[in-house]
C-alpha positions in Angstrom: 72.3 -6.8 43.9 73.7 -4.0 45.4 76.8 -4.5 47.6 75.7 -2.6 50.5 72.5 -3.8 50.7 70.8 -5.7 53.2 71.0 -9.1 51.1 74.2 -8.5 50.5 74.9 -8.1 54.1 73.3 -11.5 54.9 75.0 -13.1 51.7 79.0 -12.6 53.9 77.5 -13.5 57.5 76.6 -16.5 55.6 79.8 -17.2 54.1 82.0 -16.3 57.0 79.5 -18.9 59.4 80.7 -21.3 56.7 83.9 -21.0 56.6 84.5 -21.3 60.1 82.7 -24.3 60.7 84.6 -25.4 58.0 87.7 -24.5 60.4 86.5 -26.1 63.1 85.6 -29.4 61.8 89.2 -29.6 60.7 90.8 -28.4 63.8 88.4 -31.8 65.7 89.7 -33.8 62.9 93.5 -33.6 63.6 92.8 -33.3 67.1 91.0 -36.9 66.8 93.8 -38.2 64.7 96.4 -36.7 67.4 94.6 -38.7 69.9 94.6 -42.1 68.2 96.8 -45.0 69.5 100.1 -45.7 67.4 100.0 -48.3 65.0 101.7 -51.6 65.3 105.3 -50.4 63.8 105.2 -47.6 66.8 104.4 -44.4 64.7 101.9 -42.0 64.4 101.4 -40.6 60.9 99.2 -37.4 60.2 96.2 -37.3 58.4 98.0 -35.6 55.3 100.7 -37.9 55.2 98.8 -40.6 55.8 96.6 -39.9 52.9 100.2 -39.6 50.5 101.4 -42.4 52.1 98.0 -44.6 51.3 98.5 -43.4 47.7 101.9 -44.0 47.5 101.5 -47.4 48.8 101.7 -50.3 46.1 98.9 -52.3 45.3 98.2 -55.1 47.7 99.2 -53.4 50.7 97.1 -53.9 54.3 95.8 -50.6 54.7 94.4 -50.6 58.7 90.8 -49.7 59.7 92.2 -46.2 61.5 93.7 -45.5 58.2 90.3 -46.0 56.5 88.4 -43.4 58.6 90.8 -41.1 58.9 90.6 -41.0 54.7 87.1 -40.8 55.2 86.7 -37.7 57.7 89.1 -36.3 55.3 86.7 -36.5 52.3 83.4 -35.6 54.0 85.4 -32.6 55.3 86.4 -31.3 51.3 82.8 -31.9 50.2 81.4 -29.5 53.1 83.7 -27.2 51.8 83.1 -27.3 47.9 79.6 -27.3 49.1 79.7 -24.1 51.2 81.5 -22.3 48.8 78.7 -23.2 45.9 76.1 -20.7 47.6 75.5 -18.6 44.9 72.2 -15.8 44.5 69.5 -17.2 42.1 67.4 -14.2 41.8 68.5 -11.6 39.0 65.9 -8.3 39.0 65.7 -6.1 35.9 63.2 -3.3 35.3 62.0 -2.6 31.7 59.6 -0.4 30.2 57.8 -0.2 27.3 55.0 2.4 25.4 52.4 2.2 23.2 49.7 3.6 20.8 46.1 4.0 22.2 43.9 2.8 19.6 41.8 6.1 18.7 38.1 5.3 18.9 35.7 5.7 16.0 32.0 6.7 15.1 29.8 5.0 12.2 26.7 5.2 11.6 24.1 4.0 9.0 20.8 5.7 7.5 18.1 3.4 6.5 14.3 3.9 5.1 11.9 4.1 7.8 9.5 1.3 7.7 6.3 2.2 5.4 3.2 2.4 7.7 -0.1 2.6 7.4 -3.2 4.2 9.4 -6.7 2.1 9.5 -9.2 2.6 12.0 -12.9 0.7 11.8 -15.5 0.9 13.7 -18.3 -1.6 15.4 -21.9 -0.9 15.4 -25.0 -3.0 16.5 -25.9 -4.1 12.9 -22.2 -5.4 12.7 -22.2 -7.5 15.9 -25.5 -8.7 14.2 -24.1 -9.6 10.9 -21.8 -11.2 12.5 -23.9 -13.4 15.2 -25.9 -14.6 11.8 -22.6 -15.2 10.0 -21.5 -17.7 13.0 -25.0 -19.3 12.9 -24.8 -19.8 9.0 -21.5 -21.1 9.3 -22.8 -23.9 12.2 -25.5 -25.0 10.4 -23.3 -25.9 7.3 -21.3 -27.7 9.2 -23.9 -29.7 10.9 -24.7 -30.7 7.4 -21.4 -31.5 6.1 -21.7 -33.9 9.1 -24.6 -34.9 8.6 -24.1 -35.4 4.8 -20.7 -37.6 5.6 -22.5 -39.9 8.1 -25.1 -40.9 5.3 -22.2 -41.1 2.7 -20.3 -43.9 5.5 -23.5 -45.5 5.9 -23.6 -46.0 2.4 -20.3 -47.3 1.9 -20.6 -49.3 4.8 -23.5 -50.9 3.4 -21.9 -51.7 -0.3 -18.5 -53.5 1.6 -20.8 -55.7 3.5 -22.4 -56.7 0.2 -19.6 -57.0 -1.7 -17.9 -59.3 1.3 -21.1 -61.3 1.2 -20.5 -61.8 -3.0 -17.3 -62.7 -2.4 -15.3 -60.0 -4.1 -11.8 -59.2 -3.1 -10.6 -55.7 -2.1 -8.7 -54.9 -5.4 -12.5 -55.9 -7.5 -14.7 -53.8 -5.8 -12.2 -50.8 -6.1 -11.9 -51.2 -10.0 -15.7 -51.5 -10.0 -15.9 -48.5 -8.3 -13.6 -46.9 -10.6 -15.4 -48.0 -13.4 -18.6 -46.7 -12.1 -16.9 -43.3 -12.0 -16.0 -42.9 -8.3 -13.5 -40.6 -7.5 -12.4 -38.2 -5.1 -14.2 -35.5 -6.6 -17.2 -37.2 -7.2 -18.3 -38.6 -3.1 -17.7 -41.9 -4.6 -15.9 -43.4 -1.2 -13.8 -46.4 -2.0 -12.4 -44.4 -4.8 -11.8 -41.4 -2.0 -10.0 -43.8 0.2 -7.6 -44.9 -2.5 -7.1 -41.4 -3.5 -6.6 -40.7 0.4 -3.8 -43.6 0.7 -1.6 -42.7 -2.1 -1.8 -39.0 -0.8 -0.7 -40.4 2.4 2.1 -42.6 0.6 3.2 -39.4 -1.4 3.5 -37.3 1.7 5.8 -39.0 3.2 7.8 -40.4 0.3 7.7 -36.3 -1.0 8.8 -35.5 2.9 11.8 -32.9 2.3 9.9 -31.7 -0.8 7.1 -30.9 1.5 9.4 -29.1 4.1 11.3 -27.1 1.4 7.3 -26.4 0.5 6.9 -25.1 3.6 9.8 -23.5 5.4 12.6 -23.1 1.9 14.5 -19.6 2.5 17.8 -19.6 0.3 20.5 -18.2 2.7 22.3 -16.5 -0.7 19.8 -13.9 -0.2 21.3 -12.2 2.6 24.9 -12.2 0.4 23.0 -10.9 -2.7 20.4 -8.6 -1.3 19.3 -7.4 -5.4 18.9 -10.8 -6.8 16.8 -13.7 -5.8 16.5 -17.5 -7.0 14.0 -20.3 -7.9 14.0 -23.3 -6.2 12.4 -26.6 -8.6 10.1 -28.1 -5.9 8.6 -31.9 -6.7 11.0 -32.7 -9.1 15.1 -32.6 -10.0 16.9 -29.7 -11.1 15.5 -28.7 -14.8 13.2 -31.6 -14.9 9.6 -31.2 -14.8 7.7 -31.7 -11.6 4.1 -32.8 -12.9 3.3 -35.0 -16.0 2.0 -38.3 -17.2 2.5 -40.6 -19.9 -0.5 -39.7 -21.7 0.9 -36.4 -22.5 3.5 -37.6 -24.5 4.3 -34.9 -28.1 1.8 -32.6 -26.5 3.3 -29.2 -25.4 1.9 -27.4 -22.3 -0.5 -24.9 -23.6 -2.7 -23.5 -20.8 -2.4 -23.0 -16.8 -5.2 -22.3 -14.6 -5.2 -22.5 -10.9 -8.4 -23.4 -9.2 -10.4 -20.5 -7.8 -11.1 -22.3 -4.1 -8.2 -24.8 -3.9 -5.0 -23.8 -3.8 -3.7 -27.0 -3.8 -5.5 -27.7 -7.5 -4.9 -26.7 -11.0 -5.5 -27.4 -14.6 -2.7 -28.2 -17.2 -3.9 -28.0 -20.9 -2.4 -30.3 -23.3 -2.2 -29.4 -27.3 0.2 -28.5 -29.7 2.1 -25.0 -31.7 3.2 -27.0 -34.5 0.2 -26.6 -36.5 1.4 -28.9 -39.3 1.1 -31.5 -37.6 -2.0 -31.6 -35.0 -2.9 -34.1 -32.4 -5.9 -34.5 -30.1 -5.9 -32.8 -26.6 -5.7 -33.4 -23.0 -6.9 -32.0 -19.5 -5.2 -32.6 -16.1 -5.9 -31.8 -13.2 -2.9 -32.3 -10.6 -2.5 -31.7 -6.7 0.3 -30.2 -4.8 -0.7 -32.7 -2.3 0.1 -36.0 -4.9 2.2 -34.8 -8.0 2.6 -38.6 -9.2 -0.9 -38.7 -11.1 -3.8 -36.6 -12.0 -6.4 -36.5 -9.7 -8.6 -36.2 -12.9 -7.8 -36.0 -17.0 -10.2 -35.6 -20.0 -9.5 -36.0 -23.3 -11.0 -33.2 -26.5 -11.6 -34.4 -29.9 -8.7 -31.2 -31.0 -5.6 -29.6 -29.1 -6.8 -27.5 -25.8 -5.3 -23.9 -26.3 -6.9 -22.5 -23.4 -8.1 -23.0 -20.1 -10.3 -21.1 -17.1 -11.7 -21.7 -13.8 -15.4 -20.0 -13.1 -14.8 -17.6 -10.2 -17.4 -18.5 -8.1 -18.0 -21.8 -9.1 -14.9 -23.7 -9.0 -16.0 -27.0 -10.3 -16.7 -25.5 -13.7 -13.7 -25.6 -16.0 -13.9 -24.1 -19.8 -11.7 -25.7 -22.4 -10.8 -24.1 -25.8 -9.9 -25.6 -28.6 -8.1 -25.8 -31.6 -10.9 -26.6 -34.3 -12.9 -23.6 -32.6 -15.1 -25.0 -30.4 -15.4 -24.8 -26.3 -16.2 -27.2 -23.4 -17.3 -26.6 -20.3 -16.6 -29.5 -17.7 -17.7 -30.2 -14.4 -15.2 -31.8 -11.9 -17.8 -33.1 -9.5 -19.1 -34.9 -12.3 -18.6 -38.9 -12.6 -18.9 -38.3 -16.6 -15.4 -38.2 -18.8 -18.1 -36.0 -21.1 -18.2 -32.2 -21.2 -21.2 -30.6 -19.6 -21.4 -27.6 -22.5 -20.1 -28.0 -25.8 -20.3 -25.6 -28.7 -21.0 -26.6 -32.5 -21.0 -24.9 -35.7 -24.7 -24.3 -35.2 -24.4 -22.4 -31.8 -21.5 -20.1 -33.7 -18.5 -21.5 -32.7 -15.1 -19.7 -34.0 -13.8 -21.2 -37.4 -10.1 -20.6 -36.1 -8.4 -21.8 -33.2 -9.8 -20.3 -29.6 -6.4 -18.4 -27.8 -8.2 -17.6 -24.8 -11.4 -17.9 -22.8 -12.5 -15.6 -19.8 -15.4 -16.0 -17.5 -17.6 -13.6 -16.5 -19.2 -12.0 -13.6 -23.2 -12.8 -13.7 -25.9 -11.8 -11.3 -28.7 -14.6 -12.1 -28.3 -18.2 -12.7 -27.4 -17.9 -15.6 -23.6 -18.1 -16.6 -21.3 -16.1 -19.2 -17.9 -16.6 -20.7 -15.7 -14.8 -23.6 -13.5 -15.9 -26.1 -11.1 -15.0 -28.1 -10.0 -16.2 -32.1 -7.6 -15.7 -34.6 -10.9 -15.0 -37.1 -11.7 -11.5 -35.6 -14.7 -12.2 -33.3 -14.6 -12.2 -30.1 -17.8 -13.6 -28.6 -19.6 -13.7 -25.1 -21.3 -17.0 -24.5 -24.6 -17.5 -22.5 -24.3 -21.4 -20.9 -28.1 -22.2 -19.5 -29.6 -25.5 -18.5 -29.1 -27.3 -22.1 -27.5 -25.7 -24.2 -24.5 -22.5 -25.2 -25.8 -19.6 -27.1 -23.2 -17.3 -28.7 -23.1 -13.2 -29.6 -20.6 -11.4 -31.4 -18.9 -8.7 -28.8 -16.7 -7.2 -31.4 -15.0 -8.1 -34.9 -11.4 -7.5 -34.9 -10.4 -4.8 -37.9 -6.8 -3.8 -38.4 -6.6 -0.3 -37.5 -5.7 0.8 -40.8 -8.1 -0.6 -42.8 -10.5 0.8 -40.1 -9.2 4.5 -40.9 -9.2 3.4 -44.5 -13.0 2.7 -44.5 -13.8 5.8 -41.9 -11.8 8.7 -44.2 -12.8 8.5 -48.1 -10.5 8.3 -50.5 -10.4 11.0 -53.4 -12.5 10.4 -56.0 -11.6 9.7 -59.6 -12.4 13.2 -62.2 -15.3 11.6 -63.8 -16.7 10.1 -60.8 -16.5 14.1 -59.4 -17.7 15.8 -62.3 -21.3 13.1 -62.6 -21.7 13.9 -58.3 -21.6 17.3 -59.0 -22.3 19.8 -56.0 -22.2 18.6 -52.8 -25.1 16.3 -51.9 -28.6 17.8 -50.4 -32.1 16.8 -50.0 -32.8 13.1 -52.0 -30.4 14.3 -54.8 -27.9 13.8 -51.9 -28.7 10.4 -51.5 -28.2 9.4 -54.9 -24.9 11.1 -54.7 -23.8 9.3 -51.7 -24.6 6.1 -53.2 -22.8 7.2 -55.8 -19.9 8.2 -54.1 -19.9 5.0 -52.2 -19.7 2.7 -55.2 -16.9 5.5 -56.2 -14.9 4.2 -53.1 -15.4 0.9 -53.8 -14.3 0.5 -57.4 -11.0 2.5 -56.2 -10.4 0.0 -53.2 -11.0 -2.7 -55.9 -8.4 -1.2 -58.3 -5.9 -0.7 -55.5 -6.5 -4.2 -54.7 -8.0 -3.4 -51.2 -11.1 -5.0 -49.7 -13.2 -2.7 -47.2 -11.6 -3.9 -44.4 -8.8 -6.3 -43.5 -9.6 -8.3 -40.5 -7.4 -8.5 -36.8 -6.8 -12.2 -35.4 -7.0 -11.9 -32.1 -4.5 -13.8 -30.6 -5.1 -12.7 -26.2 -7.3 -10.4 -24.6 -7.6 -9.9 -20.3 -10.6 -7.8 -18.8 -10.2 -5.6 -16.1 -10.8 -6.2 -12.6 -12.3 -3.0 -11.4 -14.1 -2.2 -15.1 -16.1 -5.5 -15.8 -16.5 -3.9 -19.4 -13.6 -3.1 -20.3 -10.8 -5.5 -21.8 -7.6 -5.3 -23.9 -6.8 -7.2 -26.9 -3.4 -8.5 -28.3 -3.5 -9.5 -32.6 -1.5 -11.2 -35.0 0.0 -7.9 -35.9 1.1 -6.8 -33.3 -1.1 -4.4 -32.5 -3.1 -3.7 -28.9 -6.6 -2.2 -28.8 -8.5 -0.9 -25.5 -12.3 -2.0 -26.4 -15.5 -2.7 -24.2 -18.0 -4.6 -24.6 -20.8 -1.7 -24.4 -19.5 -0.4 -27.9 -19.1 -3.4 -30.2 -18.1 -1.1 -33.0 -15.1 1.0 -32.3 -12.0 0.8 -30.7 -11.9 3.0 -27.2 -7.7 3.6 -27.8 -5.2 1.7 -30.0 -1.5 1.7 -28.4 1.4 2.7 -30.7 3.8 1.5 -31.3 2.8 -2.1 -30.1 4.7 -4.8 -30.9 6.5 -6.2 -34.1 5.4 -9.6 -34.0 1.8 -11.2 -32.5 1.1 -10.7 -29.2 1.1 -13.9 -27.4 -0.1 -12.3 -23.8 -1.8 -9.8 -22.3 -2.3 -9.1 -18.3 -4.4 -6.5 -16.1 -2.8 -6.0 -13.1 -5.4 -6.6 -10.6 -4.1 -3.9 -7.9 -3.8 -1.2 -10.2 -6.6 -0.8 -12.8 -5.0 1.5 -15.5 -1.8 -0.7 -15.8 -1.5 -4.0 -18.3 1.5 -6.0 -19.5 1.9 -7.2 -23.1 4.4 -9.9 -24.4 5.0 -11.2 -27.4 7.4 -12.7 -30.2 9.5 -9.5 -30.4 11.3 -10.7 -27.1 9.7 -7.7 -25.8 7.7 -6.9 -22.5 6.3 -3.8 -22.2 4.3 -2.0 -19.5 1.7 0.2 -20.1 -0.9 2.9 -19.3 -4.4 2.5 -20.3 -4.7 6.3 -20.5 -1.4 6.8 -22.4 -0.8 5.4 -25.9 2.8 4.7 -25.5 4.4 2.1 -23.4 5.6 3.1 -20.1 8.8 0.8 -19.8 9.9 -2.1 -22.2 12.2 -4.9 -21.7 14.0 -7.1 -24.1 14.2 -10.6 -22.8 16.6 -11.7 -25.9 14.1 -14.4 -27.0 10.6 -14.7 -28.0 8.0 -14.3 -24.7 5.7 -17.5 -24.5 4.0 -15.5 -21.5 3.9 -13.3 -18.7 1.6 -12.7 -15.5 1.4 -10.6 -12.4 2.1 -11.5 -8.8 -1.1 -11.4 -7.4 0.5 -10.3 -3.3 2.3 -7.6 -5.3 1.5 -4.8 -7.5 4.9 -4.5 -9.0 5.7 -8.2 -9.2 5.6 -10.0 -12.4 7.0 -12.9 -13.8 8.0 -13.6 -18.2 8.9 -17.4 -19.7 11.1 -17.4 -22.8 12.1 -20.1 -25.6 15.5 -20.4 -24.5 14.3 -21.8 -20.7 14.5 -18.8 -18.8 12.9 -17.1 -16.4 12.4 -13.9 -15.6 11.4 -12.4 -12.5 11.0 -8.3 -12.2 10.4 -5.9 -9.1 9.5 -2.6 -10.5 9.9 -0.8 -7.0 13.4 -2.3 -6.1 14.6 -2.4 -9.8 12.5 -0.8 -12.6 15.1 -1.4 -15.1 16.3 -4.9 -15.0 15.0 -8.3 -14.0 16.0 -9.1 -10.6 16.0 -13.1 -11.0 17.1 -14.9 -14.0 16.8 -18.5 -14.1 17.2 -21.4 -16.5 14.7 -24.2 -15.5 14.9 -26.1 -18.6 17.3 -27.6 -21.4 16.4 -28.3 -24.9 12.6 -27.5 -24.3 11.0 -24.0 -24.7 8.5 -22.7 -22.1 5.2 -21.6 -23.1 3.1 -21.1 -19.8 3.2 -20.0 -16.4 0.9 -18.7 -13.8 1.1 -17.9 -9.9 -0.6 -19.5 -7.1 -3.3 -17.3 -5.9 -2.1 -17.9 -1.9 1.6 -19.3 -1.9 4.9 -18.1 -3.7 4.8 -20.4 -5.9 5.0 -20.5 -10.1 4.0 -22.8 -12.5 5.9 -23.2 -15.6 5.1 -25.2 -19.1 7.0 -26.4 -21.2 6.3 -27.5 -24.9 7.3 -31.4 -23.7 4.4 -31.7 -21.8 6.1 -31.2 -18.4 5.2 -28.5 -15.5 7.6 -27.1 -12.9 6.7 -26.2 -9.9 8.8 -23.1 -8.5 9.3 -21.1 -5.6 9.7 -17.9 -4.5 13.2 -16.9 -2.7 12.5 -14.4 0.2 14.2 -11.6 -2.0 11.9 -12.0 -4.8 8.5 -11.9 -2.4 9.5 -9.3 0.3 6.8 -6.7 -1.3 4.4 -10.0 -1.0 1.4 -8.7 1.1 -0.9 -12.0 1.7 -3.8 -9.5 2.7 -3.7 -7.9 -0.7 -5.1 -11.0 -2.4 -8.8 -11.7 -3.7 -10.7 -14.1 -1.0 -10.7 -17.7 -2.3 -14.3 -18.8 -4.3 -17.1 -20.2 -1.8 -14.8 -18.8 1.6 -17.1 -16.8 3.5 -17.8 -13.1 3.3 -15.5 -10.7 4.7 -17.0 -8.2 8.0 -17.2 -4.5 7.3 -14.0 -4.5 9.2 -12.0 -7.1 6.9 -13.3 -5.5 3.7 -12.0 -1.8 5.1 -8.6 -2.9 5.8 -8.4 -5.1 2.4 -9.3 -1.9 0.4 -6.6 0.2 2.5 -4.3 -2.6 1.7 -4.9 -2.9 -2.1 -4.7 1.3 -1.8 -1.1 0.8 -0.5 -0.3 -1.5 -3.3 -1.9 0.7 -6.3 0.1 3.4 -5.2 3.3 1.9 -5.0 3.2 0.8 -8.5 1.6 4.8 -8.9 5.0 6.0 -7.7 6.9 3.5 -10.7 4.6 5.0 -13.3 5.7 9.0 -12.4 9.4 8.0 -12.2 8.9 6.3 -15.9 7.2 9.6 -17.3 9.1 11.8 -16.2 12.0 9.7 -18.2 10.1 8.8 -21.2 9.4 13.0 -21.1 12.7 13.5 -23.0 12.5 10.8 -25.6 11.8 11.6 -29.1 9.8 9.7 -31.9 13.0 7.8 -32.7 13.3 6.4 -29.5 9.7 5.2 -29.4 10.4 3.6 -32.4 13.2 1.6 -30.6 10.5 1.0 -27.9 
């Protein structure tokens, strides 16, 4: 502190207060020691000397009580003073300063797509409020029969426990009589239905965190990875199969078919590709609801190749074989036996059936195609006994077709005996001529008149009921229909190098189609273009491929080597965004999407079938309102069906917007290129 300052000041009046109390305490003290009386000996000693003298004194001497407190006073007296002059300032002040950088502030921004919208306006009328009073009526009267049906089916059952208690039988007697009698869930049978209804129940909640991950599964890697998405194995371990049974044991997986009104319900096909060695066949149908059995199985005399749910009538199921003949089975039926089967008399196929496709009819009767590796490809009338067969279209390869359309020149002698050109009846005899001509020269060239095209897939449109494509053998792809049996409408070029194993419509856009095959190719195409659109090579031979049905641009290919692959033509037209081994040592030959859920089925050629789902990033152009009402739901209002068509408008021309993009590229490709294609 400063000298002159007011502490400072304060500091000296302090000390000088001090000091002379200090001065007069020992002024008193030799005044008191003045004042004492004399000691014994006669003398009085001063307080100084009398401390030297006490110190000087040897040891043992009496030392006198006056003595004593004068030594005290003495002390007290130096410790006041060491005290007083121990008063030092504990408070030191120092000002510093110090500067720094402002942090500078700092704009960003981020652009984004603005959400896609849509515009839909409707409007009500009387006959609409109508429709719909009659469609709540309709709908109240079926249930007060399905009430009414269910009380007589308890009465019933009711009625056989009480008899069988009376006979004696135990609980686990009547329900293997019942199941021999053919009860089941399917069939009304109720003691079956209960024990189906019980092992659901035990299932459920043994299947608990499968059933959540079912449900509510959302990987969180998505938000890290916003281009790729994942697979998640529901039901089952990590590349192990979710559904099978011991009866399927050296049978591959060679159909998939989801059930048309329950989502919950499809059919697995059971046969074999390793035609050396052929077995018999299998049918099961599983539940998501109970993965440990079949809720139903039937067994075919040959391999099933092929299966398909009727569209309107779920309960019908056709089968194709591998010795060429079809069966039609009817789940509601108690019966192991098929409902339909062809023979050789009816005109079934002589090679093995690929693929079988129902049919939109209008009377009571009902109508399915199918597909073979002989050439035909036949539409099959099914009426109250019996399957009647007509030939669609025979399968020609496309050469042998222009071969047999263009004829070939004719040999000098053959020229010279037709003469002129043919007129009148001497015309006719020239033709014939000319025609025997041809035939000798495809004799000598070792050529028959035509060479026949094994069909190996074929998918009709949704939006053309005529009109189908068809994958061969060889390779090649043919747009046909059935109102002209005897020409092709457009052969694609260049297909593929190896047979065609697949070939799918997509069912929101109806000009596109996907092909697959064992070129470990995909390619997309446009009915009205003859060239593919976009190909991609999977780097293994395709067992089969299928579009999303919530999606337009959403489609899904299995390989040999396990994989799958996943694409999303609007987010990335070039590569697969997901691809996912979901099996070791075992190829996969089918798959096929759930008509209401994000979920895939995948086959393998053990016999085993994974259940997969759908990570968000791999169903975020999913629109739910886009798919096809389930069979026997009831029939959508004016309003319903106008916002579904805007919907499915939205869709086609999304994937409309891929197919420009891809033109204008393939534009500046040359024939070489194709070739590569």
């Amino acid at each position: 502190m400063h000298c002159d300052s007011d502490e400072a000041a304060r500091d000296r009046q302090r000390e000088a207060a001090a000091s002379a109390a200090a001065a007069a305490a020992a002024a008193r003290a030799l005044d008191s020691a003045a004042q004492r009386p004399a000691s014994r000996r006669g003398s009085v000693v001063p307080a100084a000397d009398a401390g030297a003298a006490a110190a000087d004194a040897p040891e043992g001497a009496a030392v006198g009580p006056e003595e004593e407190e004068a030594a005290a006073a003495d002390e007290e007296q130096e410790e006041d003073v060491e005290g007083s002059r121990r008063l030092r300032n504990q408070f030191n002040f120092a000002d510093r300063a110090a500067q720094t950088a402002h942090t500078r502030s700092k704009d960003r921004s981020t652009m984004t797509r603005p959400p896609p919208t849509a515009t839909s306006g409707g409007s009500c009328s009387r006959w609409d409020m109508f429709e719909a009073y009659l469609q709540d009526q309709e709908r109240q009267r079926q249930a007060e029969e399905s009430a009414r049906q269910q009380a007589q089916v308890a009465r019933r059952g009711a009625s056989a426990a009480a008899a069988a208690a009376g006979a004696g039988l135990k609980a686990a007697e009547l329900v293997v009589a019942e199941k021999g009698q053919g009860a089941s869930t399917l069939s009304g049978g109720l003691p079956g239905q209960v024990v189906r209804l019980v092992e659901r129940m035990v299932q459920q909640n043994t299947l608990r965190e499968q059933i959540m991950d079912f449900r509510y599964w959302d990987d969180p890697a998505d938000a890290v990875k916003p281009e790729e998405g994942t697979l998640l194995p529901l039901w089952g371990e990590k590349e192990t199969a979710s559904f099978t049974s011991p009866r399927v044991k050296r049978r591959a997986v060679t159909a998939l078919a989801w059930s048309t009104r329950y989502f919950d319900l499809f059919a697995a096909g059971y046969g074999t590709f390793d035609f050396l060695n052929t077995t018999t066949g299998l049918v099961a149908c599983y539940s998501l609801k109970s993965p440990g059995q079949p809720e139903r199985s039937y067994r075919t005399a040959a391999g099933v190749m092929c299966l398909d749910f009727h569209p309107e009538r779920s309960n019908l199921l056709a089968v194709g074989c591998y010795d060429g003949s079809l069966a039609i089975f009817d789940l509601r039926a108690a019966s192991d036996q098929p409902a339909y089967q062809s023979s050789v008399r009816s005109g079934q196929h002589k090679d093995p059936v690929w693929q079988v496709c129902w049919q939109p009819t209008y009377g009571h009767e009902l109508s399915l195609c199918s597909i073979s590796t002989d050439g035909r490809v036949i539409c099959w009338t099914i009426s109250k006994n019996e399957m009647s067969s007509q030939d669609v279209l025979q399968l020609e390869l496309l050469k042998s077709r222009e071969e047999r359309l263009r004829p070939p020149p004719l040999a000098p002698a053959a020229a010279a005996a037709a003469g002129p050109a043919p007129n009148g009846a001497h015309g006719q005899q020239a033709g014939q001529r000319g025609s025997a001509a041809r035939a000798s020269y495809g004799e000598e060239e070792g050529e028959g008149a035509a060479g026949i095209a094994g069909g190996c897939c074929f998918d009709f449109n949704r939006q053309q009921e005529s009109l189908f494509v068809v994958g061969s053998e060889d390779g090649s792809l043919y747009k046909c229909s059935t109102a002209y049996a005897s020409e092709y409408l457009q052969a694609y070029r260049p297909g593929h190098r190896l047979p065609v194993y697949a070939v799918r419509w997509n069912g929101l856009h109806s000009r596109t189609f996907l092909s697959a095959g064992a070129d470990w190719r995909v390619k997309l195409w446009d009915s009205m273009l003859p060239r593919p659109v976009l190909s991609f090579d999977l780097r293994s031979p395709v067992g089969d491929v299928a579009w999303a049905p919530f999606s337009s641009t959403v489609f899904a290919a299995v390989t040999e080597n396990g994989k799958v692959h996943v694409f999303d033509l609007a987010h990335t037209p070039s590569a697969a965004v997901c691809v996912q081994r979901v099996a070791r040592k075992t190829r996969l030959t089918k798959l096929a999407f759930n008509p209401r859920h994000p979920v895939l089925l995948v086959g393998n050629d053990q016999g085993g079938v994974t259940c997969l789902k759908l990570s968000p990033n791999l169903r975020r152009t999913f629109n739910a309102e886009a798919a096809e009402p389930l069979a026997g739901s009831a029939p959508l209002s004016s309003t319903e069906a106008a916002q579904l068509a805007a919907t499915r408008a939205a869709e086609a021309d999304r994937l409309e917007a891929v197919l420009q993009l891809a033109a204008k590229c393939n534009a500046a490709l040359q024939d070489e290129d194709w070739e590569l294609m």
